[in-house]
C-alpha positions in Angstrom: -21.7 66.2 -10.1 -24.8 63.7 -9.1 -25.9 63.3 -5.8 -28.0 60.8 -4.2 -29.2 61.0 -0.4 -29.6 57.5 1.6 -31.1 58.3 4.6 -28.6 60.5 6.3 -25.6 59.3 3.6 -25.0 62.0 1.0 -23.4 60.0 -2.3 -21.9 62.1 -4.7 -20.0 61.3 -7.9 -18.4 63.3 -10.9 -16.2 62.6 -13.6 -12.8 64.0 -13.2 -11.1 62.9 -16.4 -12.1 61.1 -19.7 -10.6 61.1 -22.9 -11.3 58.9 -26.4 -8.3 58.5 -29.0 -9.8 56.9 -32.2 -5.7 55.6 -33.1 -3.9 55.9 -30.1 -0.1 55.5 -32.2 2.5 53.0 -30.9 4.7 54.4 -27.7 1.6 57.5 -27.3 -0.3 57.4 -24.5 -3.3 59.0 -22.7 -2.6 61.0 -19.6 -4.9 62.0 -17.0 -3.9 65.5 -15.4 -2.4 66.0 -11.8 -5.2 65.4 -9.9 -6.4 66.5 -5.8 -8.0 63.8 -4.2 -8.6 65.7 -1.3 -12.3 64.8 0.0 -13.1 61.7 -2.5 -13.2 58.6 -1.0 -12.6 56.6 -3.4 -11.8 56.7 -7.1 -13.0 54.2 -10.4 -11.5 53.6 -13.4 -12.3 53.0 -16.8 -10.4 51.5 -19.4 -11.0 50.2 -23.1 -9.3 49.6 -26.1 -9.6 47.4 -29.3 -7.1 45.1 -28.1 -5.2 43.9 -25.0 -2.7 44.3 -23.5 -1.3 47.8 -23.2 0.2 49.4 -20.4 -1.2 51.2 -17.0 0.7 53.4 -14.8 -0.9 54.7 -11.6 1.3 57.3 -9.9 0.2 58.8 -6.1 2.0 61.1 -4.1 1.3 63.4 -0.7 3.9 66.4 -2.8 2.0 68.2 -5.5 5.2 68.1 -7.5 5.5 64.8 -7.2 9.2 64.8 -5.4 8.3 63.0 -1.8 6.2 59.9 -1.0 5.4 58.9 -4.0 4.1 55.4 -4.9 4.0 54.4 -8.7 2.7 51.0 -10.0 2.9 49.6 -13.7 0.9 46.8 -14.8 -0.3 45.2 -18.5 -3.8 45.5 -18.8 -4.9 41.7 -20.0 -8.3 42.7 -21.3 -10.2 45.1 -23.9 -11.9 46.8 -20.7 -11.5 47.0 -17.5 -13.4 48.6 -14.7 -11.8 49.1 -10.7 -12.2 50.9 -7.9 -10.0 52.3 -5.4 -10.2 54.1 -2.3 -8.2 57.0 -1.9 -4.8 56.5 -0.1 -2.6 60.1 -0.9 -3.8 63.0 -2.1 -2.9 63.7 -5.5 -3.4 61.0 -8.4 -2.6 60.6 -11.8 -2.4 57.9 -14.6 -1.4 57.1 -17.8 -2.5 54.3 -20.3 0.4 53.6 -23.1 0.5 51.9 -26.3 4.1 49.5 -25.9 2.2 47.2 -27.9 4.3 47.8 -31.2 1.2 49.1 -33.6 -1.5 51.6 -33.5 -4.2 50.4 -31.2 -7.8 51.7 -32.3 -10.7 53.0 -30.0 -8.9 53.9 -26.9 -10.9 55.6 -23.8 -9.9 56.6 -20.6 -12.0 57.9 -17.4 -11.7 58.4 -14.2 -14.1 59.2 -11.7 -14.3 60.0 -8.2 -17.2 59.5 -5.5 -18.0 61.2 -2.1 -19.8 59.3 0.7 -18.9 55.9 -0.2 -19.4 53.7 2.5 -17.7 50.5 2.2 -14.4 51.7 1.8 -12.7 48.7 -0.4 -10.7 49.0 -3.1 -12.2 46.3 -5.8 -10.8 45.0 -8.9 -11.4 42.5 -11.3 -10.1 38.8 -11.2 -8.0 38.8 -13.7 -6.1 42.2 -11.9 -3.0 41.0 -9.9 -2.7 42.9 -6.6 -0.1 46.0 -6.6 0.5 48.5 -4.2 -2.4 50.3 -4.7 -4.7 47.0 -3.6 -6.3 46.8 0.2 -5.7 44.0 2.2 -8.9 43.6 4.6 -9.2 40.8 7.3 -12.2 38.7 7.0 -13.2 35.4 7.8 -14.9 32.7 5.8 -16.4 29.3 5.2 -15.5 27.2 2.2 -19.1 25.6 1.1 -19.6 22.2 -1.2 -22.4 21.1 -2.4 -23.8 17.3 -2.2 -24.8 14.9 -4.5 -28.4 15.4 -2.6 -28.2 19.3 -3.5 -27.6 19.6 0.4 -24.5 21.8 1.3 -21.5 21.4 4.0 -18.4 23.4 5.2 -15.8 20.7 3.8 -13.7 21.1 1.0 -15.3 19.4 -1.9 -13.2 17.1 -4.5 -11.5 18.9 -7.1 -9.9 18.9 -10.1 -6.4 19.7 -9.7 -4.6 19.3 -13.0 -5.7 18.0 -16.5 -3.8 17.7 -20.4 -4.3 16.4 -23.6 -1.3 17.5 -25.1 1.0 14.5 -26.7 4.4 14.4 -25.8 7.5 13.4 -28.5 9.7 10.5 -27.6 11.3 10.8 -24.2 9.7 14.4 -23.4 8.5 15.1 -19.6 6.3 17.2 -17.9 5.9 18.1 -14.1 3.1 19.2 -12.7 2.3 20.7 -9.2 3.1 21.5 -6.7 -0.6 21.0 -5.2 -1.7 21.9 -1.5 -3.5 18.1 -0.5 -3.8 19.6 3.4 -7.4 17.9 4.3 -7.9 15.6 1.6 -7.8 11.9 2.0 -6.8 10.5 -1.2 -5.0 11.6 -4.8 -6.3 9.7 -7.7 -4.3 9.7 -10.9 -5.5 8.7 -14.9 -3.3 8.2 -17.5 -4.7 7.2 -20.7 -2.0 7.0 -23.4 -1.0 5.1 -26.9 2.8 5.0 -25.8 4.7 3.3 -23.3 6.3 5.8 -20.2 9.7 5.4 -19.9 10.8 3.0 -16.9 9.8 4.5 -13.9 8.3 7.3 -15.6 5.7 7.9 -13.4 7.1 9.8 -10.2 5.6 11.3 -7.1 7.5 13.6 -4.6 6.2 15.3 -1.4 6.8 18.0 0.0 5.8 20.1 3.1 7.6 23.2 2.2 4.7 25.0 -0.3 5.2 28.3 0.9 8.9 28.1 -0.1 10.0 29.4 -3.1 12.0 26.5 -3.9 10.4 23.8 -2.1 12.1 20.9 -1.0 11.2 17.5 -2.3 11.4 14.0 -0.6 11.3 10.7 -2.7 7.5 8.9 -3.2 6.2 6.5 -5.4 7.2 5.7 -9.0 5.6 3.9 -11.6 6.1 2.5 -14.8 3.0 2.6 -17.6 3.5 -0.4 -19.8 2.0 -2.4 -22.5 -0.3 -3.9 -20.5 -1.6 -0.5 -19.6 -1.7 0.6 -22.8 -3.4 -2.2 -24.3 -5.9 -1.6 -21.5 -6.5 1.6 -22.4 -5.7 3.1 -19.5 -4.2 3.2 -16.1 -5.6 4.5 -12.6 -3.8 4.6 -9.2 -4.8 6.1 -5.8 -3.0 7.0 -2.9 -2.6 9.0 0.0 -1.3 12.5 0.8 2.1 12.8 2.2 3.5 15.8 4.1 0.7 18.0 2.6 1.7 18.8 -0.6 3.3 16.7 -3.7 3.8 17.0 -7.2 4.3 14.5 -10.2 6.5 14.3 -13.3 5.5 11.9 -16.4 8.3 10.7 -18.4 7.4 9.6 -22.2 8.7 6.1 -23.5 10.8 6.2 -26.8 8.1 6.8 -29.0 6.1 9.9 -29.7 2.6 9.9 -28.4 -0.6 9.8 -30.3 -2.9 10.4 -27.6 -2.1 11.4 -24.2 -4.3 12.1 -21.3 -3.4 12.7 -17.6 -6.0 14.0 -14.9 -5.2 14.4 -11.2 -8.1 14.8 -8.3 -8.3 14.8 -5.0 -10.8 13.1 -3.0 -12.3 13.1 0.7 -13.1 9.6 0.7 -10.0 7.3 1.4 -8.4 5.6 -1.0 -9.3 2.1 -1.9 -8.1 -0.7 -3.8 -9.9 -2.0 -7.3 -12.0 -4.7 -6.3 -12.7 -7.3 -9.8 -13.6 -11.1 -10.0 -11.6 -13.4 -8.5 -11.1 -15.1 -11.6 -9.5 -12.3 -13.5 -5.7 -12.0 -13.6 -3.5 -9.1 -11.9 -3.0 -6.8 -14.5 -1.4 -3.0 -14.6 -4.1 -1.4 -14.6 -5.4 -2.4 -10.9 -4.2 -0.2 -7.6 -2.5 -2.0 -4.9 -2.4 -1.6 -1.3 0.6 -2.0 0.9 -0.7 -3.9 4.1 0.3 -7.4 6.7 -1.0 -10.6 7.0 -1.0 -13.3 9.3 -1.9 -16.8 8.0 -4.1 -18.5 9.9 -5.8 -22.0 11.0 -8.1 -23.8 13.0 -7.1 -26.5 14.9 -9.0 -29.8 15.7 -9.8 -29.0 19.3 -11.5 -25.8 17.5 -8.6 -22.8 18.5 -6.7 -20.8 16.2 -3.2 -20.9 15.8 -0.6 -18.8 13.4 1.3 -20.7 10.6 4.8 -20.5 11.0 7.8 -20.3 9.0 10.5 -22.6 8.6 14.2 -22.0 9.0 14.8 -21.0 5.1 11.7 -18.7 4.8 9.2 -20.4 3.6 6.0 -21.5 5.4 5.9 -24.1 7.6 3.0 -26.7 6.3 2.4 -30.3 6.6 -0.2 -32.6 5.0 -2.1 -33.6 7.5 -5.1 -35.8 5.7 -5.6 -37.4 2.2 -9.4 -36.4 0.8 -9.9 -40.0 2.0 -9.7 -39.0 5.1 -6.8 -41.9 5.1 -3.6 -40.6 7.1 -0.4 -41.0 5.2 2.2 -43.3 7.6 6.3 -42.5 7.6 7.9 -44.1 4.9 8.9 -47.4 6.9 9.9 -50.7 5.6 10.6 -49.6 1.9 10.5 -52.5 -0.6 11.2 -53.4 -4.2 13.1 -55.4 -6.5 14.1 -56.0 -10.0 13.7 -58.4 -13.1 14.4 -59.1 -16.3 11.6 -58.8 -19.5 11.9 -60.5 -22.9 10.6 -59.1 -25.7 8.5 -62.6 -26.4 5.4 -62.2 -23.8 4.9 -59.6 -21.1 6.0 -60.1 -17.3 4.4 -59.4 -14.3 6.4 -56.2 -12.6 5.8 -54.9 -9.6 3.5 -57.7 -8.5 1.6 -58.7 -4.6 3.0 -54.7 -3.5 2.4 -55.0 0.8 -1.1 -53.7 2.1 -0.8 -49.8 2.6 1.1 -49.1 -0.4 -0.1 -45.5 -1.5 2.1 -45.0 -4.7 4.9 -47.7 -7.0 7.6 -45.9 -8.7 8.5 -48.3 -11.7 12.1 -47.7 -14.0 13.5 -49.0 -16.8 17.3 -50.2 -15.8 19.8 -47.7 -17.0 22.0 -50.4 -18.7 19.0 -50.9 -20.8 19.7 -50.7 -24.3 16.4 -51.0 -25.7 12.8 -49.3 -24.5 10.3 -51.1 -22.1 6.9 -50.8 -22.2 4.5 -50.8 -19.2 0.8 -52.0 -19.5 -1.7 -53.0 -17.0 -2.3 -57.2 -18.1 -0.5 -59.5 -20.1 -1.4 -58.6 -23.6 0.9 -55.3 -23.5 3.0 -54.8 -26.0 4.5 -51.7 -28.2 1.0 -51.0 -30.1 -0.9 -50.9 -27.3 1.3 -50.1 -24.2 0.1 -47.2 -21.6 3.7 -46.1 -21.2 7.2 -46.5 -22.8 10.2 -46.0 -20.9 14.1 -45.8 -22.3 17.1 -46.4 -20.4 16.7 -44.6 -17.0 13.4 -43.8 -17.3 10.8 -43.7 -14.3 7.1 -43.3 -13.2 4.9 -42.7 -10.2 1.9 -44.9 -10.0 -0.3 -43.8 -7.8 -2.3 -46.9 -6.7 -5.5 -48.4 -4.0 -5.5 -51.9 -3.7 -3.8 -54.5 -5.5 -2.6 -53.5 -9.2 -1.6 -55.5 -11.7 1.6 -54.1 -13.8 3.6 -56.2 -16.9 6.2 -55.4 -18.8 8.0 -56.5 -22.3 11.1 -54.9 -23.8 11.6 -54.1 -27.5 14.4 -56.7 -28.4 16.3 -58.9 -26.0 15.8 -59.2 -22.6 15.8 -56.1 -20.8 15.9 -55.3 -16.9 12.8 -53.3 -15.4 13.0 -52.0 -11.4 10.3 -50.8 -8.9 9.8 -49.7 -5.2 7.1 -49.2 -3.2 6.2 -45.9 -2.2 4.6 -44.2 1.3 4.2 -48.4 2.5 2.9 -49.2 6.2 
C-alpha cells in the first residue's frame, strides 16, 4: 500500500487483485476473489485483452455469502482496455471477466484496486461504458457553450450536424432517420444530392412532440418529391421550420438503383429563408419556397392606395385604363362595316375612309368564298407580293392610326371580302 498526505488528507491505494492469462480459452474466465470493501472509498478497474468484446460481471452484496442484497450487472466490454472507477456502494465485491467470444482470446489482464481518502466521491467511466447499476447519478448544473465565427463564445446551442449518409440505396429502398430533438432551434435544412429520381412523394417530414416516448407519436408534415430537374441540377436543398419540437424524415428511392446518394440534415439558429437568384432565371426544383399572403396593390390618381379586387369568377378585377399614348380607349359605340366583292383582274379598295377614332379594322374573307383573297396595303397587291392571304372564313386584326389604305384581289373569280371597324368613337 502507497500513501500520499495532502495537507490533512491521507490518500492511500493498494492493489487488491491482478491476474495476466497469456490464452484465456473460450467460455474461461478470470475471477477476482470475494473481496471486503470495508474502509475503501472507492474502487478502479483495469481491463485488457487482445480483442473486444468479452464479457464483465460485477457482483456486490452486504451478505458475505452472497445470499441477501445482492446487486449483479453484466455488460460486453467494447474495447481492448478499459479503465473505471467506482465508489464503494456494499461491502463485499467481486468480478469476473469471461471469454463468450467463441475463440481463445490472447493477452488477458485483470486488476483491481482500491483507494482510501478519496475525495471526490464519483464513480467515473469511460464514454463508450453504458450506465448500469453500479453508475452514480449526481445533480449538477451546466451551460452549453458555442463558439463564434469571431473566436468569441456564447451560452446558445450552436448549429449542428444532425444526421449524414453516403450510402446508395437499390430501386425503391427507404430509410428513416430521426427522431431529432429541434427544441431551440429556428430552422432544419435538408441536402439531397442524388443520380436517381425519389419516388413520388419520397421525401417525407413528420413531427412529433412525444420524444421521450418510446413509441412516439407522429403528425403529418411536408412531403416532397426529388425529380429530374433536381437531379440534373445536381442537387436539392430545402429549409424549414421546427414543428412541435421534434421531427424525423424518411427518403424513399425512385425505381432505379442509385449511384450516388447523399443526404445531410442541420439545424440552424438563424431562420429560415428563401433562395434568393436573378430575376431572370426560371423556377426550378432546386429553390425553397415560402408559404406567405399578398395583397395587390395600386395607386390611384388622386395619389391614395387602394386594394385590387376580385371579380365574381375568381379572377382579379382589372381594367385598362390608358393606351402608352396616353389616348383613352372609348366604349365600342356606333360599330360600322360593310362588304364587297374582289375580282381577280386588279385589286380593290377594302375597308376604305374607316370614321376618325378607329383604333383597330378587323378584315375577313366571306365564308362562301371558294377561292383565297389576298390583302395588301395599295393597288399593286397581288398573290406574289400580298402581306396576307386569307381562305374562306378567314380574319385579321389591323391595328391602325390614321387613315389606312387596304385592297384586295381574289385568286379566280370574283370573290366577297368583309370588314368592321373596331374600338370607333
Amino acid at each position: 500500500m502507497g500513501k500520499e498526505v495532502l495537507g490533512d488528507i491521507q490518500i492511500a491505494s493498494e492493489y487488491l487483485f491482478s491476474q495476466y492469462e497469456a490464452t484465456l480459452a473460450d467460455g474461461a474466465e478470470i475471477a477476482s476473489p470475494l473481496l471486503d470493501m470495508e474502509g475503501v472509498d472507492k474502487w478502479q478497474g483495469e481491463f485488457g485483452s487482445g480483442v473486444a468484446g468479452l464479457t464483465q460481471v460485477i457482483e456486490t452484496s452486504n451478505d458475505a455469502a452472497f445470499a441477501e442484497f445482492t446487486v449483479t450487472s453484466s455488460t460486453q466490454i467494447d474495447v481492448t482496455f478499459q479503465l473505471f472507477n467506482v465508489i464503494v456502494r456494499q461491502r463485499y465485491l467481486r468480478i469476473r471477466w469471461q471469454n463468450n467470444t467463441g475463440s481463445p482470446v490472447s493477452g488477458c489482464y485483470a486488476a483491481i484496486k482500491a483507494s482510501y481518502g478519496s475525495s471526490d466521491k464519483l464513480s467515473v467511466f469511460p464514454l463508450n461504458v453504458a450506465p448500469t447499476d453500479f453508475s452514480q447519478a449526481a445533480l449538477v448544473q451546466a451551460v452549453t457553450k458555442g463558439q463564434k465565427p469571431d473566436g468569441g463564445y456564447v451560452n446558445t446551442p450552436a448549429d449542428g450536424m444532425l444526421y449524414e449518409t453516403s450510402t446508395p440505396l437499390s430501386a425503391a429502398a427507404s430509410v428513416v432517420i430521426g427522431p431529432f430533438d429541434t427544441e431551440g432551434f429556428k430552422s432544419i435544412e435538408l441536402y439531397i444530392a442524388t443520380d436517381q429520381v425519389s419516388a413520388t412523394n419520397g421525401i417525407v417530414v413528420e413531427y412529433t412532440s412525444h420524444l421521450n416516448a418510446v413509441s412516439p407519436t407522429y403528425y403529418p408534415g411536408q412531403t416532397f418529391t426529388l425529380g429530374a430537374d433536381a437531379v440534373a441540377s445536381g442537387f436539392v436543398a430545402k429549409r424549414f421550420s421546427p414543428v412541435l419540437g421534434g421531427f424525423r424524415i424518411s427518403y424513399t428511392n425512385g425505381g432505379s438503383p442509385q449511384g450516388a446518394f447523399y443526404l445531410a440534415l442541420r439545424v440552424k439558429n438563424n431562420q429560415a429563408e428563401p433562395t434568393s437568384v436573378s430575376v431572370e432565371n426560371d423556377v426550378n426544383a432546386t429553390q425553397g419556397s415560402v408559404l406567405s399572403r399578398a395583397v395587390i396593390v395600386a395607386k390611384n390618381d388622386i395619389g391614395t392606395y387602394g386594394n385590387i379586387t376580385r371579380g365574381p369568377i375568381g379572377g382579379h378585377r382589372v381594367s385598362i385604363y390608358e393606351h402608352e399614348s396616353e389616348t383613352p380607349i372609348k366604349p365600342l359605340n356606333n360599330l360600322s362595316g360593310n362588304a364587297t366583292s374582289v375580282g381577280s383582274g386588279s385589286a380593290s379598295q377594302v375597308a376604305s375612309a374607316p370614321p376618325a377614332g378607329t383604333k383597330s379594322v378587323w378584315i375577313q374573307a366571306d365564308p362562301d368564298n371558294t377561292k383565297l383573297v389576298y390583302i395588301g396595303f395599295n393597288s399593286s397587291v397581288n398573290s406574289s407580293n400580298a402581306g396576307l392571304a386569307l381562305q374562306a372564313g378567314d380574319g385579321f386584326v389591323f391595328e391602325v392610326e390614321g387613315t389606312p389604305e387596304f385592297y384586295a384581289i381574289s385568286g379566280a373569280g370574283s370573290q366577297t371580302v368583309r370588314w368592321i371597324y373596331i374600338a370607333e368613337v
